[in-house]
Each structure stands twice: as structure tokens, then as C-alpha cells.
RODO-2510 file (C-alpha; in nm, 4 decimals, decimal comma):
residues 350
     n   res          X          Y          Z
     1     x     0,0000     0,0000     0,0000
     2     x     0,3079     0,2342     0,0968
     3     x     0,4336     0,2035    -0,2361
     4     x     0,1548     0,2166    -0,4166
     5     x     0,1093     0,5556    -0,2719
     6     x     0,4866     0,6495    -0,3804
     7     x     0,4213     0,5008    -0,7240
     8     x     0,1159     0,7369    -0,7099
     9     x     0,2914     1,0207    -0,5550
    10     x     0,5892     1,0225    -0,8160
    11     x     0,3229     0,9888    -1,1022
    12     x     0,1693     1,3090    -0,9735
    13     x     0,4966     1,4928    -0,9656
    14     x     0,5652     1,3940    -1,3183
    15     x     0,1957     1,5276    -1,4547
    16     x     0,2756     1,8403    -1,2728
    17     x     0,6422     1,8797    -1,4370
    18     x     0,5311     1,8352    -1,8166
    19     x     0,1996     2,0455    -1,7585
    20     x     0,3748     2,3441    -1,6390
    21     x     0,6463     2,2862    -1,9537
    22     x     0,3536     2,2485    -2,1716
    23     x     0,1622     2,5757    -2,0223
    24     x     0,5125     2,7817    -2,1727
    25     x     0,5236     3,1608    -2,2809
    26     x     0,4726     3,1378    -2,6773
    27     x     0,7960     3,2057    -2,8408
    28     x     0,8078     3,5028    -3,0478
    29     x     1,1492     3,5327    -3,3051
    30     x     1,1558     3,8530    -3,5041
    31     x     1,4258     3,9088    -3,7909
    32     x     1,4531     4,2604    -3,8419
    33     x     1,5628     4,2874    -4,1820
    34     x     1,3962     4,0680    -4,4834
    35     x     1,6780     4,1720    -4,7302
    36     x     2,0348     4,2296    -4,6393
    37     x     2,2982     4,2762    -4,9381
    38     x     2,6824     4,3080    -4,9022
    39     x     2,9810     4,2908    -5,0877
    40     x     3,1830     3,9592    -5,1662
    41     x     3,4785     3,9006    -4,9093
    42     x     3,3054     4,1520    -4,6060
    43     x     3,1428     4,0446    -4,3083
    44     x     2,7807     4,0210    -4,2334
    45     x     2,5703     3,9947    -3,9330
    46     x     2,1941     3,8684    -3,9317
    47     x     1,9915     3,9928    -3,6398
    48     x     1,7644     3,7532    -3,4701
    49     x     1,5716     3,9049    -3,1194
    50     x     1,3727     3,5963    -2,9380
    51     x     1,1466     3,7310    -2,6574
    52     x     1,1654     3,3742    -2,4979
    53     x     1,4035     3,1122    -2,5214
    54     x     1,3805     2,7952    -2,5537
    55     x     1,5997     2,4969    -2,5012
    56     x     1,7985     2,5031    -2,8354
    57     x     1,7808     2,7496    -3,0941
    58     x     1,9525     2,7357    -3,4498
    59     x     1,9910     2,8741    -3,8056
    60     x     1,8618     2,7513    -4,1487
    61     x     2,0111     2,8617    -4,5186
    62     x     1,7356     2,7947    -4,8097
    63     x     1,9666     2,7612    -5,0573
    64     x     1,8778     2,8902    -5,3956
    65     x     1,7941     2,5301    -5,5187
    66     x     1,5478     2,5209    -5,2683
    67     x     1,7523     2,3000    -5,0306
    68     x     1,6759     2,3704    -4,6514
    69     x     2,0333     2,3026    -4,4295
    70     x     2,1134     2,2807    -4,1275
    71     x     2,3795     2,5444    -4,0398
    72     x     2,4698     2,5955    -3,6596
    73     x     2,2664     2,4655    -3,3357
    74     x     2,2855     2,6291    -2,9854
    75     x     2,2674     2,4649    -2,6502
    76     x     2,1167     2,7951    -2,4236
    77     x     2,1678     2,6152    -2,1193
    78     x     2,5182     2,5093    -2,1767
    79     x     2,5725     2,7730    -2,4277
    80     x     2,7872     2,5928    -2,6222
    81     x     2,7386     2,6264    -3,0092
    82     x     2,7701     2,3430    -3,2732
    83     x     2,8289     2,4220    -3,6108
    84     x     2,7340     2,1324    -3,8793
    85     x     2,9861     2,2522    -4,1610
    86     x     3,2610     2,5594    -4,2027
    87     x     3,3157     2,6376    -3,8401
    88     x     3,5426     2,8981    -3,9566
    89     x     3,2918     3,0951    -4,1997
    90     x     3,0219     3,1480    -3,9254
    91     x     3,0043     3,2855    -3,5959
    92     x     2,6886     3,3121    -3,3272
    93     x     2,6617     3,5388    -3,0936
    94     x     2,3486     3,4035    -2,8591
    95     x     2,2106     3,5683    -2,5021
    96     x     1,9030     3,6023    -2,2844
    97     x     1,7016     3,7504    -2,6263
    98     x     1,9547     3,7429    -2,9230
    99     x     2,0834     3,5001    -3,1658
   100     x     2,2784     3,6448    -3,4142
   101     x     2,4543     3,5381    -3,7330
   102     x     2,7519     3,6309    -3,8821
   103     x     2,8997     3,5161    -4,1580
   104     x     3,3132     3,6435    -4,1588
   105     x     3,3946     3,6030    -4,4802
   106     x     3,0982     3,6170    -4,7956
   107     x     3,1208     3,4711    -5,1172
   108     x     2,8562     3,4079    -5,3724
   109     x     2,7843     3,0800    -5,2436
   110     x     2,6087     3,2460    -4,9260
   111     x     2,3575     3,3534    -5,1490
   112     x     2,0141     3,2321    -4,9691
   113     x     1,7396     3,2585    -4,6760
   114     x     1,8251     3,2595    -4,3301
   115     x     1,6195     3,1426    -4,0569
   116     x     1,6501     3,1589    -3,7064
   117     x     1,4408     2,9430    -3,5234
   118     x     1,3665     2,7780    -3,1404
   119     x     1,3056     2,4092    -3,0427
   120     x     1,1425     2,3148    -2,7228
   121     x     1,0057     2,0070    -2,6192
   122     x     0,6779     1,9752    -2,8785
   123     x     0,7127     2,3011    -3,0929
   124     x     0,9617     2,4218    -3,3976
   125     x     0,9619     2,7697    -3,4309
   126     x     1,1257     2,9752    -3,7264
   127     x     1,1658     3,3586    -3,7661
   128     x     1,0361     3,5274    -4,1233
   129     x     1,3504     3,4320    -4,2518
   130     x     1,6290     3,7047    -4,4303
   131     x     1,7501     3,7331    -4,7402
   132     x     2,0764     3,7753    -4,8485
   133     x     2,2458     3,8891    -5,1703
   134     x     2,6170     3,9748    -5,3059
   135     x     2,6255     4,2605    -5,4392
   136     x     2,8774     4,2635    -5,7847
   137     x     2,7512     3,9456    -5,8923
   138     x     2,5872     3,9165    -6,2322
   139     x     2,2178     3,8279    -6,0954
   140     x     2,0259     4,0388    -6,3801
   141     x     1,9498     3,7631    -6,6470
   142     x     1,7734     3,7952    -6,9904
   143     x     1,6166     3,4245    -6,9435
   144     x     1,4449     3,6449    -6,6614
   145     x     1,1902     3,9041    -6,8311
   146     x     0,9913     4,1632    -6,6945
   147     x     0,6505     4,3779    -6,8278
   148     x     0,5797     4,6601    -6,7846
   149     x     0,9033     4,8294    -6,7511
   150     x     0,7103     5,1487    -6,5616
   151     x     0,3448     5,1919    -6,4997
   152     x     0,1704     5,5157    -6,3926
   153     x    -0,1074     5,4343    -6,1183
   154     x    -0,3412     5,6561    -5,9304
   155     x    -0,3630     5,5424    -5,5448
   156     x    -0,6666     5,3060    -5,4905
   157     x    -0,6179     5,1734    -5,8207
   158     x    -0,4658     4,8043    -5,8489
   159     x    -0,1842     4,6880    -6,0682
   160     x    -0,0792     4,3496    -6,2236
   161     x     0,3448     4,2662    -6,2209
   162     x     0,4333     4,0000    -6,4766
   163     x     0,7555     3,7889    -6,4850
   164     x     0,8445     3,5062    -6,7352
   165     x     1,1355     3,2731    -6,7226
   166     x     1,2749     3,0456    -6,9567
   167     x     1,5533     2,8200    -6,8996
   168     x     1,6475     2,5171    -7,1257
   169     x     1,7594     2,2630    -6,8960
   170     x     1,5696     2,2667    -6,5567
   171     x     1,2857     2,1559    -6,4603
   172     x     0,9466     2,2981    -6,3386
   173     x     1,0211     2,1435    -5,9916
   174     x     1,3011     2,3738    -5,9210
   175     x     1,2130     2,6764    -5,9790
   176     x     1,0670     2,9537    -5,7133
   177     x     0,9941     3,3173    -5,7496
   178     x     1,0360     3,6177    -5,4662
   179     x     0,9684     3,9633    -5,5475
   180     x     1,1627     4,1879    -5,4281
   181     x     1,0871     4,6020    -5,3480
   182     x     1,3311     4,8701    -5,3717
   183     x     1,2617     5,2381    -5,2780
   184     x     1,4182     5,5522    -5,1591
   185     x     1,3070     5,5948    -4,8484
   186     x     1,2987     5,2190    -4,7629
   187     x     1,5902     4,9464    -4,7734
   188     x     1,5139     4,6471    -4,9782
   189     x     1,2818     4,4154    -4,8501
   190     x     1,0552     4,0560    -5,0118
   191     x     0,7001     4,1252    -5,0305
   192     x     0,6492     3,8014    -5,1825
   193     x     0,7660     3,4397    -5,2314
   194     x     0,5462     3,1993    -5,4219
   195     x     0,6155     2,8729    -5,2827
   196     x     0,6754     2,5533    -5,5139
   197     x     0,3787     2,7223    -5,7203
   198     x     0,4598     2,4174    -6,0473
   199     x     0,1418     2,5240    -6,1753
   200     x     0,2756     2,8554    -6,3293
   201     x     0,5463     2,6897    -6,4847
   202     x     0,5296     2,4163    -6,8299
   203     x     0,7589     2,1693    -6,9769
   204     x     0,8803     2,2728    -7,3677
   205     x     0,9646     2,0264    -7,6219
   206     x     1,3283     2,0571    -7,5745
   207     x     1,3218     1,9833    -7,2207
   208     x     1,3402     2,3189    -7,0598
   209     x     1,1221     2,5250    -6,8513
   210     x     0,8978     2,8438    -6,9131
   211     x     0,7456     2,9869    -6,6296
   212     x     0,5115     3,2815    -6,6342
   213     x     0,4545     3,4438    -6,2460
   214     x     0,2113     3,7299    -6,1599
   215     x     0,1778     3,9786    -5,8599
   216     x    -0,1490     4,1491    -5,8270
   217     x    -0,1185     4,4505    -5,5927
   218     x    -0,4638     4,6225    -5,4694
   219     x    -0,5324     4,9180    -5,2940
   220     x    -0,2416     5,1242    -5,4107
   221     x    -0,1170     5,3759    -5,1800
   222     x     0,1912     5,6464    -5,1968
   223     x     0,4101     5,4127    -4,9759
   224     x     0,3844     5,0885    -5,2473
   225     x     0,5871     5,3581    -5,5112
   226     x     0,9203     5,1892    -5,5644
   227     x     1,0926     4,9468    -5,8027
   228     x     0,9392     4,5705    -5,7668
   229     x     1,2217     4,3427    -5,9137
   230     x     1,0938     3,9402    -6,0107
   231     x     1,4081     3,6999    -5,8545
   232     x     1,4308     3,3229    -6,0115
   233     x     1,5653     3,0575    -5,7956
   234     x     1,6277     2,7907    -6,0500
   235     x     1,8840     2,4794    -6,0601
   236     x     2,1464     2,6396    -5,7957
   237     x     2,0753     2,9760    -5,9045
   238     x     1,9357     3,3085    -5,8398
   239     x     1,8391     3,4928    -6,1570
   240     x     1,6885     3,8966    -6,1472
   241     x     1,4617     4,0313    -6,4088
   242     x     1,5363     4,4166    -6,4519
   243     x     1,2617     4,4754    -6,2638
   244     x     0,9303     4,7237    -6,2866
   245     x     0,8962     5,0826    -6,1585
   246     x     0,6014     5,2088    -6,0360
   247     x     0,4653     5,5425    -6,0083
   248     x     0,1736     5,6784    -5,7571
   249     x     0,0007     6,0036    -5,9026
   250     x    -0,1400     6,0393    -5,5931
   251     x    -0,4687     6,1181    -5,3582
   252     x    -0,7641     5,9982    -5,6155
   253     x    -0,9614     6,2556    -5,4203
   254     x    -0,7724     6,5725    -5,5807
   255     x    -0,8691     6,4127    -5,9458
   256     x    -1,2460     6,3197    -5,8872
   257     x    -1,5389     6,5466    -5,7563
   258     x    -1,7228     6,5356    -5,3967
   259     x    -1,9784     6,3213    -5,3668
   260     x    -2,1533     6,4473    -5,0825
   261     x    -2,5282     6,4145    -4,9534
   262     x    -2,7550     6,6422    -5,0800
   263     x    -2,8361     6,7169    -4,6643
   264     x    -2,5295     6,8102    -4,6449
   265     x    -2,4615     7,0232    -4,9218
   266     x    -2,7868     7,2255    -4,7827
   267     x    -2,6836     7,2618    -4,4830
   268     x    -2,3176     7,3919    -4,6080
   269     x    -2,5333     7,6691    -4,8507
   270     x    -2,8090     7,7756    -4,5381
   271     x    -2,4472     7,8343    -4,3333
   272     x    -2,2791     8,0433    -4,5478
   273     x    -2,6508     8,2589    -4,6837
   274     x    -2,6217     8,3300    -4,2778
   275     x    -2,2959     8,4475    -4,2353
   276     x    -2,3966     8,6911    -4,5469
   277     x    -2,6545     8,8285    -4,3803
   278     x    -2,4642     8,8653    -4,0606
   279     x    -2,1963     9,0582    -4,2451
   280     x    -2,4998     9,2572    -4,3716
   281     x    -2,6510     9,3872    -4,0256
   282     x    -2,2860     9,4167    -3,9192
   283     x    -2,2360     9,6753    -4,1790
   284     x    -2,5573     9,8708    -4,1758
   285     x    -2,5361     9,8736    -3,7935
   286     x    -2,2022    10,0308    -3,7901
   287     x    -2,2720    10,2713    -4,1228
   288     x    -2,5893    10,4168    -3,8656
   289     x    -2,3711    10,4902    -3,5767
   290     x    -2,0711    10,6750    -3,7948
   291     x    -2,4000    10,8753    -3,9442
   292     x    -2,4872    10,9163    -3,5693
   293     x    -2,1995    10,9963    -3,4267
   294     x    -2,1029    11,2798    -3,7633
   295     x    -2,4470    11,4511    -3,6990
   296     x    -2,3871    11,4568    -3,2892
   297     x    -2,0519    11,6342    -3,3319
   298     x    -2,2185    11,8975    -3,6117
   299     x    -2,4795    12,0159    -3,3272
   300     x    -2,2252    12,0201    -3,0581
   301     x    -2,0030    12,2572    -3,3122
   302     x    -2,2929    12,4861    -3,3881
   303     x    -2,4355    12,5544    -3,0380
   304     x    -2,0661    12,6188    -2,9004
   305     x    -2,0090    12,8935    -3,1959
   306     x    -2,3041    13,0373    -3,1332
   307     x    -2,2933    13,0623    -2,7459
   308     x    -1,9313    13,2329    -2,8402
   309     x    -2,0892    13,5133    -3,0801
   310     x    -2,3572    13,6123    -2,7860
   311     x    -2,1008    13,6416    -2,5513
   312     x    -1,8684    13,8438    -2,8056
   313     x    -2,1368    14,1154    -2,7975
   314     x    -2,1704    14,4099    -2,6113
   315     x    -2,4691    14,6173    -2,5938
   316     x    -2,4726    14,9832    -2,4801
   317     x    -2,7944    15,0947    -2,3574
   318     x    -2,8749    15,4661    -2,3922
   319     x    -2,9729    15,6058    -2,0170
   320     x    -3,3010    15,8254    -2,0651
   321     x    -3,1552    16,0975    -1,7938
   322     x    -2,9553    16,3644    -1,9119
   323     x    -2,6120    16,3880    -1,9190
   324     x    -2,3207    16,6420    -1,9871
   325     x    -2,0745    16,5549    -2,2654
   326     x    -1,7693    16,7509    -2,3949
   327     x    -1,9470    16,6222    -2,7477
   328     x    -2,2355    16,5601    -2,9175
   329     x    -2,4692    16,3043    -2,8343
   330     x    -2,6376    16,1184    -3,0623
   331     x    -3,0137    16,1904    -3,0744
   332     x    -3,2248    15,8345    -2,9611
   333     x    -3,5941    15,8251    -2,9842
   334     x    -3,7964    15,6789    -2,6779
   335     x    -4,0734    15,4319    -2,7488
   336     x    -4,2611    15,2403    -2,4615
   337     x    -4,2371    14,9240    -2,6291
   338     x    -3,8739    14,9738    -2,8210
   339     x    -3,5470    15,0511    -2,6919
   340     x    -3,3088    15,2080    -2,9427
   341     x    -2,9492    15,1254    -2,8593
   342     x    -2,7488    15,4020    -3,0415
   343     x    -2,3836    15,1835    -3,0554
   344     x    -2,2855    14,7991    -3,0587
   345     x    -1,9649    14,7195    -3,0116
   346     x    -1,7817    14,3802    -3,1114
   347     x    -1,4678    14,2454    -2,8677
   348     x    -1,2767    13,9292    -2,9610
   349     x    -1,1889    13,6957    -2,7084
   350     x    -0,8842    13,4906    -2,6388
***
């Protein structure tokens, strides 16, 4: 009974140990760059951030011929690294959240995909993947053709990217197609890769291949303007059509009238009849009190000049009594009702 209750016990334990590894954080492995190019003989790194690790972690090359290998593996607890070929040509650099690549030395033959992935105890976990190219080598290829060589689109609008490839001896099953977009305000990056998409591609009578791909782009927008290059992988090799520039006009609005509501454009016509008529009472109202205000200041002008002409007279007011002069007087008629004032004088004022 005791050890039936160990047995049980020790069972238990075990349940408990794989549930909680089970119940693990999601792993999340972002590559950074989807295109990476460099000159033959320099050094490259390829950037790999994992926000959780795992027990192992490693790198993949997808060769051009569509050939998946094996290329380094990482023991995290251990950190010890273990490289399956050319220990000398790579170098990893792995910590709490990074796993980098670098390759020391490039030559053509590191043409390819990278992937950096995670392994844990029931999941396999790769990154997008980054592509890398040599610059100098002769990738551009006439067996690779593109149409049209520019296109003028408005935004909104869609567009249709062709590619055909003909090669005379390999076969449909080797071939794969990325397309590739190239910009001024953006590094290179793939948009698209097509898979083992054999249906696009037919056997010729002499044994070769043509292939014919297509990218259909929708909703255009003023970030998609750029050069879209078409990028062969067939029999060990990478082949690059000249590739197809496209133009955005831009905002479709600025080229096509307002349709608006019929509400609305009343509304907008009542609001600015109102504002008229605002301006309107505005004006009259302010054309009354200038008249106002002119005809105010007239009056006050009149009464004051008059009120300084009484006051600039002096009247002399001939007494009735008799009085001695050294001269004449002047004669002045009495009259009940009338008083005869025989001299006015005028003084000025200061």
C-alpha cells in the first residue's frame, strides 16, 4: 500500500512537471531585416531578437535550389554552439534575447534565406527568414523578363506585375519566385515568395522550362511607389529580371469630384446665406452709428459757436436821464415798447 502511494505520488509529480512545460510563454522570433545585401569578401551579421528562449535554438540557409540546411545549433543552457559545416565561416553570438549570425567572410555561395528558429520540447519555431544577396555578382538575367518596364497608377487603383522565365535545362520542380521592393526611403525588402507554385510553370519540347509568375497589388497607396524586381531561384541559381517601376500620381480625391449628400450640401449653402446676412446687419449697424456719431458732433459745433458770438457782444444801452458831454450826443428816440441802442460794439476773445 506504501508504495503504491509512492508510485502514485511520483506519477503526480511527473503530470505536474510536463503540464507546467507544456503551459510555456509562446515564443516570439523577429528578424529585423527581410533583405540584407553586401559585398563579396566583407562580413555580415543577421539579427535575430527571441522574446523567450527555448531549449535550443539554431539557423537555417534555403539555398537557392530550394535546399533547406542545417547550419549551426545552440545549446542555451550550456551555451555551447555546434556548427554542422565551415566552423570557420560562421560565428553566433546568442544571449538572454539574441541570436545572431555572422557570416566572416561572404562569397557568392552564401547567397540564400536565413532562418533563425527555437526548439522546445513539442514546438519548432522559425523567424520570417532574411535574405541575403552579393552585391557585384551578375544576378540580372535575360532568361528572366519583366513587363511593364514602368506603370503610372493613381492610389486606390490596383496593378498586375508579370515575370516570365525560360531556362532550357531545368525543370518545373526547381524553380521559385520572390519579389523583391526597392525604394528611396525604404531598404530592400521581399514582399512576396510563391512557394513551389509548379502550376505557373510548363515543360517545352526541348526539355526546358517556361514559367510565367504574376503579382497582383490592390489598394495602391503612396508608400507601395518603388521598383518591384521578379528573382528566379532555378537549378542552384538566383536569376533577377530588370525589374518594374512604379509610379503613384497620388490622392484619387484631388482628381475626382465630392460626392456628398444632398443634406449636407444644404446645410453647407443655409451656413454660409447666414454668415452673409450677418456681415450685412454688421455693416448697416455700424454705417448708422458713424451717421450718428457725424451729426452729434455737427450740433455740438454749432451751439458752441453760437454761445461764443452772444457772448462776443456788447450792448450799450442809452440812459433816458440827461447827461453832460464835452461832445455831441447822438439823438435816440424813446418808445414804450422799443429801446433804441445808439452803438454795438464787437470784442474778440482769447
Amino acid at each position: 500500500m506504501k508504495l503504491q502511494a509512492e508510485k502514485m505520488l511520483l506519477l503526480l509529480l511527473y503530470v505536474s512537471i510536463l503540464s507546467r512545460m507544456c503551459k510555456s510563454k509562446p515564443v516570439e522570433i523577429i528578424q529585423p531585416k527581410s533583405y540584407q545585401a553586401v559585398k563579396p569578401g566583407a562580413s555580415v551579421t543577421i539579427t535575430c531578437h527571441v522574446n523567450h528562449g527555448g531549449k535550443q535554438r539554431v539557423w537555417h540557409k534555403l539555398t537557392p535550389g530550394r535546399r533547406l540546411l542545417l547550419l549551426a545549433s545552440t545549446d542555451i543552457l550550456h551555451n555551447l554552439t555546434t556548427f554542422t559545416e565551415c566552423s570557420e565561416h560562421y560565428l553566433v553570438q546568442s544571449g538572454t534575447n539574441i541570436h545572431h549570425l555572422t557570416i566572416l567572410t561572404t562569397t557568392r555561395e552564401d547567397v540564400g534565406t536565413y532562418y533563425c528558429g527555437t526548439l522546445t520540447l513539442n514546438d519548432v519555431q522559425f523567424g520570417q527568414g532574411t535574405f541575403l544577396m552579393i552585391k557585384g555578382a551578375k544576378m540580372t538575367s535575360d532568361s528572366v523578363i519583366q513587363h511593364p518596364a514602368s506603370q503610372l497608377v493613381q492610389t486606390e487603383d490596383s496593378v498586375t506585375l508579370s515575370c516570365s522565365f525560360h531556362a532550357d535545362h531545368c525543370g518545373a520542380q526547381h524553380t521559385h519566385v520572390l519579389w523583391f521592393k526597392h525604394s528611396n526611403h525604404s531598404s530592400p525588402e521581399i514582399i512576396y515568395s510563391s512557394g513551389s507554385t509548379h502550376d505557373a510553370c510548363r515543360n517545352t519540347d526541348g526539355g526546358g522550362t517556361s514559367c510565367d509568375y504574376e503579382l497582383l497589388m490592390r489598394n495602391l497607396s503612396l508608400d507601395d511607389a518603388g521598383t518591384f524586381h521578379c528573382a528566379v531561384t532555378a537549378c542552384e541559381q538566383i536569376l533577377f529580371g530588370n525589374g518594374t517601376r512604379i509610379k503613384i500620381l497620388g490622392d484619387i480625391t484631388l482628381n475626382k469630384p465630392l460626392d456628398l449628400d444632398p443634406a449636407v450640401i444644404t446645410l453647407i449653402l443655409l451656413n454660409i446665406i447666414f454668415g452673409l446676412v450677418i456681415l450685412l446687419l454688421m455693416w448697416t449697424l455700424h454705417k448708422n452709428l458713424k451717421k450718428e456719431a457725424s451729426e452729434s458732433s455737427s450740433s455740438r459745433d454749432g451751439c458752441q459757436e453760437e454761445r461764443q458770438t452772444r457772448e462776443a457782444l456788447l450792448y450799450a444801452a442809452v440812459s433816458s436821464i440827461p447827461r453832460t458831454f464835452s461832445c455831441k450826443s447822438a439823438s435816440v428816440k424813446h418808445n414804450i415798447d422799443m429801446v433804441v441802442y445808439s452803438d454795438v460794439r464787437c470784442r474778440v476773445q482769447d
